[in-house]
N, C-alpha and C positions, 0 to 999 in steps of 0.2 A: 504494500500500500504506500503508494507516496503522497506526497502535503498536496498536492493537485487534485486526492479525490474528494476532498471535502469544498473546493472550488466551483463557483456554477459553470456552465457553461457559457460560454461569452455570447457566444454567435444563437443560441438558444434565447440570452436572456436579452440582446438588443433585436433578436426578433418577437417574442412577444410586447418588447416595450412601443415596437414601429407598430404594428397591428394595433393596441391598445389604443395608442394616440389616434391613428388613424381610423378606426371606430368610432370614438368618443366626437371627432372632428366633422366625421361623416351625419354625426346625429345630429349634432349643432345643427351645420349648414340645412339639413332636412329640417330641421325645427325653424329655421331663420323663414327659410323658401315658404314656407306651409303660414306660416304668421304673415307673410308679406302677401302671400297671396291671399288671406283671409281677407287682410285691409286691405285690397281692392291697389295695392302696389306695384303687384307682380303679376304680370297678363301672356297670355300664348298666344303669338300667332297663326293665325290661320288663314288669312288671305295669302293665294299665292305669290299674288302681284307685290305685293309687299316685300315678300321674302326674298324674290329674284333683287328688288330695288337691295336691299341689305346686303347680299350677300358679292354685289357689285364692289 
């Protein structure tokens, strides 16, 4: 047994930290979008004509 088995694993523990954050970040932003679009903030489009001018 060496001193390294009682150590986490690095690449294990900076990947559950990236996923975490990135979950936590993911529900925000869905909680932001869902509120803005409640109050009449945040709209979809759906005229074609529109979309072609935009995407000009």
């Amino acid at each position: 047994m060496s001193l390294d088995d009682n150590l986490p694993d690095p690449i294990e523990s900076a990947s559950k930290g990236f996923v975490k954050a990135l979950v936590e970040l993911s529900l925000e932003n869905i909680s932001d979008l869902v509120k803005k679009f409640k109050d009449r903030k945040l709209a979809f489009i759906q005229d074609e004509e529109t979309i072609k001018i935009v995407k000009e």
